[in-house]
BAKOL-832542 format. One record per residue: x, y, z of N, C-alpha, C, CB in turn. Coordinates in steps of 0.02 Angstrom, whole numbers, always signed. Glycine has a CB too. Layout:
% residues N
+--------+--------+--------+--------+--------+--------+--------+--------+--------+--------+--------+--------+
|    nc1 |    nc2 |    nc3 |   cac1 |   cac2 |   cac3 |    cc1 |    cc2 |    cc3 |   cbc1 |   cbc2 |   cbc3 |
+--------+--------+--------+--------+--------+--------+--------+--------+--------+--------+--------+--------+
|      X |      Y |      Z |      X |      Y |      Z |      X |      Y |      Z |      X |      Y |      Z |
...
+--------+--------+--------+--------+--------+--------+--------+--------+--------+--------+--------+--------+
This chain:
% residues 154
+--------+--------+--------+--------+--------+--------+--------+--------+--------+--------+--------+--------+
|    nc1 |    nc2 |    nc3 |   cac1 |   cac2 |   cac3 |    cc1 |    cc2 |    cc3 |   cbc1 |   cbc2 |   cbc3 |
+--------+--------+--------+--------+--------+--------+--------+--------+--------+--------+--------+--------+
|    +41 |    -60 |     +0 |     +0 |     +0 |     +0 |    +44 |    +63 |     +0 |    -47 |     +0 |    +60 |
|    +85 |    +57 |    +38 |   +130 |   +113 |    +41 |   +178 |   +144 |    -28 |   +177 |    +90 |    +95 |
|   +206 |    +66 |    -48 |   +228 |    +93 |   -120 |   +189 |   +108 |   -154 |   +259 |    +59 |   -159 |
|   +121 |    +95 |   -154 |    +74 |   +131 |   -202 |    +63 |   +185 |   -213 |    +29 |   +123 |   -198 |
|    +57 |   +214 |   -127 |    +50 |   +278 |   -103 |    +94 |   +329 |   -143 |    +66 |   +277 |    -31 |
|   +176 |   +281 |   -156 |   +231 |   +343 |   -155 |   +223 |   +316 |   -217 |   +310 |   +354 |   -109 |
|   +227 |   +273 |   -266 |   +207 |   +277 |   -346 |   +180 |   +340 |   -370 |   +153 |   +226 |   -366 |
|   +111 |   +330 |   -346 |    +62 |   +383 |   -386 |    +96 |   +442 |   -338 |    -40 |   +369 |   -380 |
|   +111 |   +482 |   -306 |   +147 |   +539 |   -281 |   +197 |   +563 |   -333 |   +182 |   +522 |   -216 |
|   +250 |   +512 |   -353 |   +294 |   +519 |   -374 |   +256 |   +524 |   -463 |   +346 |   +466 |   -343 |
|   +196 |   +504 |   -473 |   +177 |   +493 |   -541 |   +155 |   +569 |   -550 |   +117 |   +429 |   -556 |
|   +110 |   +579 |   -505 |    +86 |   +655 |   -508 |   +136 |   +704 |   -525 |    +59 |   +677 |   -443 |
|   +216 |   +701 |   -467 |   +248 |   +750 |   -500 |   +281 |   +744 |   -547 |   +278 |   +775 |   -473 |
|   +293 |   +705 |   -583 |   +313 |   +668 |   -646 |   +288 |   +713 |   -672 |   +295 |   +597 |   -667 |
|   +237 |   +711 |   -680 |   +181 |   +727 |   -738 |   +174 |   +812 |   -747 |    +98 |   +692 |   -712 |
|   +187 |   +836 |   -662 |   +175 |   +926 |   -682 |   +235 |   +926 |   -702 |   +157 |   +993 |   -619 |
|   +285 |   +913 |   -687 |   +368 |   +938 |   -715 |   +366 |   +924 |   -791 |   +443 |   +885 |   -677 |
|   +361 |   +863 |   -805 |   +368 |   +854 |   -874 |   +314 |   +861 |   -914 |   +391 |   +800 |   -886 |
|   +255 |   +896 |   -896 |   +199 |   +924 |   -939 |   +229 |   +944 |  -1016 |   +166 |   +995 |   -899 |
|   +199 |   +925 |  -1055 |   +232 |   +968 |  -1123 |   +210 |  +1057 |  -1126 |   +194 |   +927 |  -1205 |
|   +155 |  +1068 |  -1098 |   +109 |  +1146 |  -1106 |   +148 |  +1193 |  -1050 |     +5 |  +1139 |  -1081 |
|   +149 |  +1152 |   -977 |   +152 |  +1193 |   -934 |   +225 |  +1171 |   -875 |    +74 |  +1194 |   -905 |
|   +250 |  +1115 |   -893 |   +301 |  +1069 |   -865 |   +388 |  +1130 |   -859 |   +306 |   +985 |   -934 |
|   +399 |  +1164 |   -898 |   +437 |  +1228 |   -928 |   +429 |  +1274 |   -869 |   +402 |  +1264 |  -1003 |
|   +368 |  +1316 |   -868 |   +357 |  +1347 |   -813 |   +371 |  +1341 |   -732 |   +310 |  +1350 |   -820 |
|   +313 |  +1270 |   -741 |   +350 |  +1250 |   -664 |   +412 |  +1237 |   -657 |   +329 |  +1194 |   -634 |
|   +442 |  +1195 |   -684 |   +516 |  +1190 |   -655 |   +540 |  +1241 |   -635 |   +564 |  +1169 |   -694 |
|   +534 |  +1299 |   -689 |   +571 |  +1373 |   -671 |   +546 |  +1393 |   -606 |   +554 |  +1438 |   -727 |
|   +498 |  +1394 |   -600 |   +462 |  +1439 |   -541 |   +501 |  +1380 |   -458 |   +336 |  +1434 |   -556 |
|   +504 |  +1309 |   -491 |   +523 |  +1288 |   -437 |   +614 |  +1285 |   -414 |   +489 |  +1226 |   -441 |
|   +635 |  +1286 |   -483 |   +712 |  +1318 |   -470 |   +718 |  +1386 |   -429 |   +747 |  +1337 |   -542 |
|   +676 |  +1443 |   -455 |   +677 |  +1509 |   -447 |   +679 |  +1513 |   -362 |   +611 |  +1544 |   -487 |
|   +604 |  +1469 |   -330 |   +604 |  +1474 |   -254 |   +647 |  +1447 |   -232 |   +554 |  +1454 |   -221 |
|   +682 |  +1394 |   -258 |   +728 |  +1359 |   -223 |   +777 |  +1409 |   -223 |   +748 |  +1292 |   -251 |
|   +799 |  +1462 |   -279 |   +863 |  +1486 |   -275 |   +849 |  +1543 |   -215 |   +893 |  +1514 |   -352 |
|   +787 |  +1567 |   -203 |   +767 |  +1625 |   -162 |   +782 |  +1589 |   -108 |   +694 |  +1657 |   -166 |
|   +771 |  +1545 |    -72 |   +781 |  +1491 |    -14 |   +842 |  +1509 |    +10 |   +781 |  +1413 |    -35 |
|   +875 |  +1492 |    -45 |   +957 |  +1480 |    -34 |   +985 |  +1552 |    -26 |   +999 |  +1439 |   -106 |
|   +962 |  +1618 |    -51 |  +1007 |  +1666 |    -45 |   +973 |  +1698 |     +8 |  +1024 |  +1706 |   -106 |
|   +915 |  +1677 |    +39 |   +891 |  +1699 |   +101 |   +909 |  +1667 |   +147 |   +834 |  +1702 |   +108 |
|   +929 |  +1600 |   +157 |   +970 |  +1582 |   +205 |  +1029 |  +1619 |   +205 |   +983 |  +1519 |   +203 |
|  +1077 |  +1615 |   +181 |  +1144 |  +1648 |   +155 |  +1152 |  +1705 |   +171 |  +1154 |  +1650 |    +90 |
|  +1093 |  +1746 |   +164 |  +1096 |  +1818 |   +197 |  +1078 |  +1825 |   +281 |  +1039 |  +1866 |   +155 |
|  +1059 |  +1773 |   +288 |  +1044 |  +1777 |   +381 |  +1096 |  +1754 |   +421 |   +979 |  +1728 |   +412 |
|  +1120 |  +1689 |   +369 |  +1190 |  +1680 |   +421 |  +1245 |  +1728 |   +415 |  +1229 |  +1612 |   +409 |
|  +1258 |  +1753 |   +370 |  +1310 |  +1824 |   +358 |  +1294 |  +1871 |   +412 |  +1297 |  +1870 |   +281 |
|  +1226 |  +1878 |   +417 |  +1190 |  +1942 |   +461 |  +1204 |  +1916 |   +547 |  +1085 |  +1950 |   +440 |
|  +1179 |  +1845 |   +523 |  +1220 |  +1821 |   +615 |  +1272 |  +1823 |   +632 |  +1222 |  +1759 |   +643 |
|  +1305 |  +1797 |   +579 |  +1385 |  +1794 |   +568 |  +1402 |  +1853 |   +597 |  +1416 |  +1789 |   +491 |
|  +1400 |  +1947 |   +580 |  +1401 |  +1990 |   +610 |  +1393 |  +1999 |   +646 |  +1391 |  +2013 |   +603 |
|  +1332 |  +1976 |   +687 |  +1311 |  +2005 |   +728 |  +1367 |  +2006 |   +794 |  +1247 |  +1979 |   +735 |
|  +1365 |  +1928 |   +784 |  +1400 |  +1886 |   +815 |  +1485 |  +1903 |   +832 |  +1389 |  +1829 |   +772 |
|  +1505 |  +1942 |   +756 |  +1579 |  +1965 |   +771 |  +1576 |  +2026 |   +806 |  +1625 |  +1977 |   +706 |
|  +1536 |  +2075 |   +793 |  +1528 |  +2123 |   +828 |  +1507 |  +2136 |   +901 |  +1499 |  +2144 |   +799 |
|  +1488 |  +2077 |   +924 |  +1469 |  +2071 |   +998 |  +1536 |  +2045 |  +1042 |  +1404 |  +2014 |  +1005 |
|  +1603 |  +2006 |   +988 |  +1635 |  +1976 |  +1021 |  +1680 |  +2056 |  +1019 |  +1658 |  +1898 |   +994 |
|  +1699 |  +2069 |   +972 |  +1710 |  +2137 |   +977 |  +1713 |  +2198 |  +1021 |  +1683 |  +2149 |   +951 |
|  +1645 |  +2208 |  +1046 |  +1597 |  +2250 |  +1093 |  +1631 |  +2226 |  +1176 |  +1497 |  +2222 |  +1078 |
|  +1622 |  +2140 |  +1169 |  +1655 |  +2117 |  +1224 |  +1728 |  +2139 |  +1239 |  +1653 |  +2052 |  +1218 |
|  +1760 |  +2116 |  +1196 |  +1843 |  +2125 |  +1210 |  +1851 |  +2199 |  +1225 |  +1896 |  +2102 |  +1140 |
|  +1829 |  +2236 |  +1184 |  +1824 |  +2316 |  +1205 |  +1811 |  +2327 |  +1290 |  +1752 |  +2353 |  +1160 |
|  +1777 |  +2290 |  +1315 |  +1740 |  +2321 |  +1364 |  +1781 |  +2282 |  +1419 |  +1654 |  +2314 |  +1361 |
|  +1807 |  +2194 |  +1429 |  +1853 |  +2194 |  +1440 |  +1928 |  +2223 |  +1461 |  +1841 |  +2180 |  +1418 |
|  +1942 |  +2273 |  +1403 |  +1988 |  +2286 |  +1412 |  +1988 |  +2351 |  +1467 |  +2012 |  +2288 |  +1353 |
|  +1928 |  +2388 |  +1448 |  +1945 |  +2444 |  +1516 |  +1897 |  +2418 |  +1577 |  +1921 |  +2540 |  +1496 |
|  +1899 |  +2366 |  +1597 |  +1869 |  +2328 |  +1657 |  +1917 |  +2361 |  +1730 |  +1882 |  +2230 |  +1640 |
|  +1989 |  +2381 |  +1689 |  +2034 |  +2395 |  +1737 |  +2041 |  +2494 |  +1751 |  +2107 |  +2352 |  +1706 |
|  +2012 |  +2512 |  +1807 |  +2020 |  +2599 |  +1798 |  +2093 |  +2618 |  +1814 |  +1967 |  +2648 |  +1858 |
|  +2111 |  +2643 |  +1751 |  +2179 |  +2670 |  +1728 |  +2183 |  +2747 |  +1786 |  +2176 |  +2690 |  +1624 |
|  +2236 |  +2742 |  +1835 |  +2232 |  +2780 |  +1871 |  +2253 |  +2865 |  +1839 |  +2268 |  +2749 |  +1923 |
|  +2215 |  +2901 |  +1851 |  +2226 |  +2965 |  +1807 |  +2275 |  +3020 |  +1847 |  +2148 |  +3002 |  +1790 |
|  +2305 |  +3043 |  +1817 |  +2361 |  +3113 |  +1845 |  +2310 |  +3157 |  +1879 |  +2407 |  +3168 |  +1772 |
|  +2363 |  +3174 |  +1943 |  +2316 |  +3234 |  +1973 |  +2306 |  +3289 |  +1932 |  +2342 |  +3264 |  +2036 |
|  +2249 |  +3318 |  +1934 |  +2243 |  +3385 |  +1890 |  +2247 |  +3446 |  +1940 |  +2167 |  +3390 |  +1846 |
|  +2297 |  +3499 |  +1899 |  +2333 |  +3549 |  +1917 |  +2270 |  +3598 |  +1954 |  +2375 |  +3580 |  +1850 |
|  +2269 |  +3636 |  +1993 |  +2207 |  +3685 |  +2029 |  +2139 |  +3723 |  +1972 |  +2256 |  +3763 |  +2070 |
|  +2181 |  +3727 |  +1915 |  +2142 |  +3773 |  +1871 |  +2102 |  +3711 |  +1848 |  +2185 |  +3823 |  +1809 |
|  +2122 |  +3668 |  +1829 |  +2083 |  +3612 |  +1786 |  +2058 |  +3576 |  +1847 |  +2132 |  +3559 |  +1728 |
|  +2062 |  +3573 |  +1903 |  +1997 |  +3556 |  +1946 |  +1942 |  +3590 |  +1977 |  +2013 |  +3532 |  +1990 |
|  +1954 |  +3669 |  +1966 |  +1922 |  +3709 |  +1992 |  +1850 |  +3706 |  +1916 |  +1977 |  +3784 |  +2014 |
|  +1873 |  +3690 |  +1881 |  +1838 |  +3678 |  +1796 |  +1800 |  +3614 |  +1807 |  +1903 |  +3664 |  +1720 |
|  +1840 |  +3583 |  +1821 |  +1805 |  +3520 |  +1845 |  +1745 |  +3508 |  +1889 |  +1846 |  +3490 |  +1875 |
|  +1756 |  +3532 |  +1941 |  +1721 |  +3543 |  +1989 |  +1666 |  +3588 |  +1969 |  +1759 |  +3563 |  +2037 |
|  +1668 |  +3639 |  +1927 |  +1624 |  +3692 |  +1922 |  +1570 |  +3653 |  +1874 |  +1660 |  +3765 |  +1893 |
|  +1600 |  +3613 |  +1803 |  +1566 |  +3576 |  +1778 |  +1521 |  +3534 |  +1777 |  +1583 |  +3565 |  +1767 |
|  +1558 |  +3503 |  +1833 |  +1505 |  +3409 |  +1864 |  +1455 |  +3446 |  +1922 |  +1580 |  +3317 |  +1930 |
|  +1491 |  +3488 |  +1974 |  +1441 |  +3504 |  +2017 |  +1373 |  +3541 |  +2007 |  +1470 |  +3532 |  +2056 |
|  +1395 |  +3590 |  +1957 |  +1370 |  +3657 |  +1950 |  +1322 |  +3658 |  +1889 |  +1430 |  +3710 |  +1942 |
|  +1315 |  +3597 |  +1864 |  +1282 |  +3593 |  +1783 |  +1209 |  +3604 |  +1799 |  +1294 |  +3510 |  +1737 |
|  +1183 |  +3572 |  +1844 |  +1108 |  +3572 |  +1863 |  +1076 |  +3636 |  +1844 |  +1097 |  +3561 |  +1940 |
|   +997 |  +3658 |  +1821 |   +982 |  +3703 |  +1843 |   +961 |  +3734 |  +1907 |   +958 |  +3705 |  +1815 |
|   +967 |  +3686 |  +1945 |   +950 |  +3704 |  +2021 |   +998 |  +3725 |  +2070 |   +923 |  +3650 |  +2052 |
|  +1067 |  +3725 |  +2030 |  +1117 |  +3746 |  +2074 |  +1135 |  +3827 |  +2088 |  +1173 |  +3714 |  +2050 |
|  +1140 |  +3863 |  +2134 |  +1167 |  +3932 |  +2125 |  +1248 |  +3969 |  +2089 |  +1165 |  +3948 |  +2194 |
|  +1244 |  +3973 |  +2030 |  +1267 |  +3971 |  +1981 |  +1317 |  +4020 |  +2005 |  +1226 |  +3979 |  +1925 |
|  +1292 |  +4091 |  +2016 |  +1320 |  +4137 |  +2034 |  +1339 |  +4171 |  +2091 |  +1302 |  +4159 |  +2013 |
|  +1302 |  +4128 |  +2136 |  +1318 |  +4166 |  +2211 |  +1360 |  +4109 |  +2234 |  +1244 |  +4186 |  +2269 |
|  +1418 |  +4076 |  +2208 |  +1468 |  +4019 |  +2237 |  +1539 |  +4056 |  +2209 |  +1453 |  +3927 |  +2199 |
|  +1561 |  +4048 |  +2230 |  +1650 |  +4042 |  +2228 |  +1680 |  +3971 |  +2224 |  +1687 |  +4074 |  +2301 |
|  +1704 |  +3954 |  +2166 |  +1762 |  +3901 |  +2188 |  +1835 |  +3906 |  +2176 |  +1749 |  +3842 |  +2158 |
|  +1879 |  +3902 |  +2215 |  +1939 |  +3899 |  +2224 |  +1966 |  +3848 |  +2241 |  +1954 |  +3934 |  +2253 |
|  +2032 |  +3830 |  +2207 |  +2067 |  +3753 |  +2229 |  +2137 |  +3771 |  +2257 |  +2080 |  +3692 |  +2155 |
|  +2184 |  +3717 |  +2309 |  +2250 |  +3749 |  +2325 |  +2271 |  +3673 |  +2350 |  +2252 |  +3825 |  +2387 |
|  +2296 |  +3673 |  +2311 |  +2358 |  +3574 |  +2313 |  +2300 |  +3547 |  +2306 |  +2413 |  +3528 |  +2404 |
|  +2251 |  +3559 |  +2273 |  +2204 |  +3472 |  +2266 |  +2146 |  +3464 |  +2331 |  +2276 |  +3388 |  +2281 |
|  +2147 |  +3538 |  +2364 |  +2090 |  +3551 |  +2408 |  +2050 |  +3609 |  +2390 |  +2112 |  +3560 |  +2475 |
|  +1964 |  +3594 |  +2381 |  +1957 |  +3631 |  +2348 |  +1883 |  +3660 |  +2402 |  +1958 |  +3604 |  +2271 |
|  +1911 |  +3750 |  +2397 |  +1867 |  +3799 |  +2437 |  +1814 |  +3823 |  +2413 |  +1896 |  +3850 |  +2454 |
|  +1754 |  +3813 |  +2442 |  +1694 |  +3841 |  +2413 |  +1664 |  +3886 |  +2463 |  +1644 |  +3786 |  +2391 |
|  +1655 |  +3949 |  +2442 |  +1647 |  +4026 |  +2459 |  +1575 |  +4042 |  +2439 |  +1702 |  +4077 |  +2418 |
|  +1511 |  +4059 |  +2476 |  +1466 |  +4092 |  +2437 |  +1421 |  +4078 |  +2512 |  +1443 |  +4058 |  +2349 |
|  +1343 |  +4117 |  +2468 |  +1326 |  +4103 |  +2516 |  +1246 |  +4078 |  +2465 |  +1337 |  +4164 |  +2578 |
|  +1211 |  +4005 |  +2475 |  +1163 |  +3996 |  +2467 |  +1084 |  +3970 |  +2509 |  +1187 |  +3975 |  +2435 |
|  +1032 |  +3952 |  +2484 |   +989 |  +3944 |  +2511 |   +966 |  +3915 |  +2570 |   +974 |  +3933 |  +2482 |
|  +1005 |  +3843 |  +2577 |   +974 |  +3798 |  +2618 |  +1031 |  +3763 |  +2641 |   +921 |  +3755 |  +2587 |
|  +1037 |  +3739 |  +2712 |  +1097 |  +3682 |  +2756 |  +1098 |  +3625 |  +2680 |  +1052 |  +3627 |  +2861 |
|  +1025 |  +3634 |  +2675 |  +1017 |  +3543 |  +2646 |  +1065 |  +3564 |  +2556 |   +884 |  +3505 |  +2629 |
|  +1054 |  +3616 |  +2519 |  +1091 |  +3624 |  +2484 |  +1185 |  +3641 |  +2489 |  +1054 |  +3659 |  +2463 |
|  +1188 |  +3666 |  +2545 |  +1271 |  +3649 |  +2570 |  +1281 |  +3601 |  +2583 |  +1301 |  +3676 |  +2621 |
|  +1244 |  +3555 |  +2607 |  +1286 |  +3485 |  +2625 |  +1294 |  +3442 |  +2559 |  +1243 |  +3434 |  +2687 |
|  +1229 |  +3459 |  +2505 |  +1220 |  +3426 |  +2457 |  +1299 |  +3443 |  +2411 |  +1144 |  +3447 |  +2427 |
|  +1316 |  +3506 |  +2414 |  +1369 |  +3513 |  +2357 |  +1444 |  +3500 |  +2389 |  +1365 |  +3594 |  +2321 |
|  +1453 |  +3503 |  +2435 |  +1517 |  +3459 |  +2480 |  +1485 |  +3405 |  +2471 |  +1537 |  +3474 |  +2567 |
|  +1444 |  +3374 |  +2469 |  +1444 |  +3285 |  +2445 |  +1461 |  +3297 |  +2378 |  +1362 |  +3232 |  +2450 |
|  +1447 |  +3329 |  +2340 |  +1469 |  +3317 |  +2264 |  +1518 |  +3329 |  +2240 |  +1441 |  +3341 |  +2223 |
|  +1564 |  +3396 |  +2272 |  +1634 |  +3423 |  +2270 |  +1677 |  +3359 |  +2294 |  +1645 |  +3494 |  +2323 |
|  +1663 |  +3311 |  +2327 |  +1686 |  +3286 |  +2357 |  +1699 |  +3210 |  +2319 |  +1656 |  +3299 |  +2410 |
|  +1650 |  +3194 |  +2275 |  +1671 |  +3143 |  +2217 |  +1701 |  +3167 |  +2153 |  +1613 |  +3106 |  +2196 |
|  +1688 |  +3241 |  +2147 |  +1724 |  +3240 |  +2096 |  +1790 |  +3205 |  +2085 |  +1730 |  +3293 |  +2088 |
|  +1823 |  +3195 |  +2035 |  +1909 |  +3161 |  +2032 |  +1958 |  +3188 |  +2024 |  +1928 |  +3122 |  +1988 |
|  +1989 |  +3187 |  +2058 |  +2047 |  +3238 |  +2083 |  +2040 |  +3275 |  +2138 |  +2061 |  +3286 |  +2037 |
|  +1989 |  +3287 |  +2184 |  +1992 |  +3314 |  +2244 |  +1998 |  +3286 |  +2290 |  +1957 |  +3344 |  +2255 |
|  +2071 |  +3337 |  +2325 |  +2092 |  +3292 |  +2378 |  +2064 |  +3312 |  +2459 |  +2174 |  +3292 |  +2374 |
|  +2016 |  +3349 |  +2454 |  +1958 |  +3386 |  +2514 |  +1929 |  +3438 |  +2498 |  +1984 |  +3411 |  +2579 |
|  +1878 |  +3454 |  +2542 |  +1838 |  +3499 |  +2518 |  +1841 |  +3542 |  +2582 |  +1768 |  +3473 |  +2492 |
|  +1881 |  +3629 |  +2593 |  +1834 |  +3675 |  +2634 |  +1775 |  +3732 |  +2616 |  +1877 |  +3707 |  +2666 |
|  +1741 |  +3707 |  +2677 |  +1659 |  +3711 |  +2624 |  +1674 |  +3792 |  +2689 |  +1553 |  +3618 |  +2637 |
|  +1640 |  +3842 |  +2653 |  +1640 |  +3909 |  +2673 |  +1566 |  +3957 |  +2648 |  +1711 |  +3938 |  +2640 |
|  +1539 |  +3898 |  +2624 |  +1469 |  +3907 |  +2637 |  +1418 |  +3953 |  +2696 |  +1457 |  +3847 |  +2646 |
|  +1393 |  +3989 |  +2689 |  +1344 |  +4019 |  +2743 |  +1266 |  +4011 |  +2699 |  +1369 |  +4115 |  +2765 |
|  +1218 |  +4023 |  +2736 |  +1154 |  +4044 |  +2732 |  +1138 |  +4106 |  +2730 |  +1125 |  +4024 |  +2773 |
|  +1085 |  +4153 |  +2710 |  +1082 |  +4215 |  +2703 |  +1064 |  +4242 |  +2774 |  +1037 |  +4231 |  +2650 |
|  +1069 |  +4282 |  +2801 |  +1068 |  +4312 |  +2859 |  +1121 |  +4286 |  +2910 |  +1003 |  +4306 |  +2882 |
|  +1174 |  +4258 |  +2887 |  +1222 |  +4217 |  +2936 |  +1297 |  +4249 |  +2921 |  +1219 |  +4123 |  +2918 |
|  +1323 |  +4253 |  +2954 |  +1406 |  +4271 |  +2949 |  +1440 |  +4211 |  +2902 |  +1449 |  +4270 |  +3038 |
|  +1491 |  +4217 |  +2854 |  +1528 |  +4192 |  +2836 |  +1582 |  +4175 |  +2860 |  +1530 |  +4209 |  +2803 |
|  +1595 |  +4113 |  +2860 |  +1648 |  +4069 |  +2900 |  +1713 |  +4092 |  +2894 |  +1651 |  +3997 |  +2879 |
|  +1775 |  +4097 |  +2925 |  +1837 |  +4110 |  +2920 |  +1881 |  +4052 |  +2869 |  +1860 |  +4114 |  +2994 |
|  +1916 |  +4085 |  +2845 |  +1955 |  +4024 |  +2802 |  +2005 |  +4008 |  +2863 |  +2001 |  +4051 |  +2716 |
|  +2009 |  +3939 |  +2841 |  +2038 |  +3897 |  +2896 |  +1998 |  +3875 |  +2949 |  +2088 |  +3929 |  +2926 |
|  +1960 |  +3889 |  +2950 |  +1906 |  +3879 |  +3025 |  +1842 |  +3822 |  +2985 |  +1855 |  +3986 |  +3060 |
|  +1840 |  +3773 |  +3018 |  +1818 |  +3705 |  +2993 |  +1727 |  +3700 |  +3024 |  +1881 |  +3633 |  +3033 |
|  +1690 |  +3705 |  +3003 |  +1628 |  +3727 |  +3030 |  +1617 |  +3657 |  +3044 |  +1573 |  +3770 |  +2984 |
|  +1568 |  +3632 |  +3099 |  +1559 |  +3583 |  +3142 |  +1505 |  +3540 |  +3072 |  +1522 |  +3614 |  +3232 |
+--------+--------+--------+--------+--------+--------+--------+--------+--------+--------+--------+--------+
């Protein structure tokens, strides 16, 4: 029964391929998909293929600075820049009523702004910047005396 099955299967396509009218056509059309098959596979593994190099790529890159390359201290002017940059970018920061000054890699902040909670906030931030090696904070509030340089407020 079974070879019967695959006889007449095999008779049927016999018969569209080698049609005399229409046998021409099909083949083509069935070469044609087959060749589309093939250059659509071909284009996905190339595309994985990439993907694939570019991730190993991406890796080794990232790898490589896994390690933080310790950086040169920066001279007073280029941390006082520094500092003014990273801390000071916000719009919420007092832009103009601060002073910053640096001296060996300690860096003095002079002014006087709004709130305790905003002085403590920018000595926490002066204080990650990179390259500072302390922060005297000389900060006051408005209606308050300004601190003495050298004099370390509690």
């Amino acid at each position: 029964m079974k070879k019967l099955a695959l006889g007449a299967a095999l008779g049927v396509l016999i018969s569209l391929f080698l049609d005399p009218r229409s046998g021409k056509r099909r083949r083509r059309q069935l070469w044609s998909r087959a060749a589309g098959l093939y250059r659509h596979a071909l284009r996905s593994t190339r595309s994985a293929a990439r993907g694939v190099a570019a991730d190993a790529v991406g890796f080794s890159r990232k790898a490589a600075h896994l390690r933080v390359q310790p950086k040169p201290q920066p001279n007073d002017a280029t941390l006082v820049a520094k500092v003014e940059s990273e801390v000071l970018r916000g719009g919420d920061m007092p832009k103009g009523s601060i002073n910053i000054n640096a001296e060996n890699g300690i860096v003095v902040l002079r002014g006087q702004v709004e709130s305790q909670d905003l002085i403590e906030e920018l000595v926490k931030k002066v204080h990650k910047v990179q390259g500072v090696q302390g922060v005297e904070n000389l900060l006051h509030l408005p209606g308050t005396e300004a601190p003495m340089h050298g004099a370390h407020p509690a």
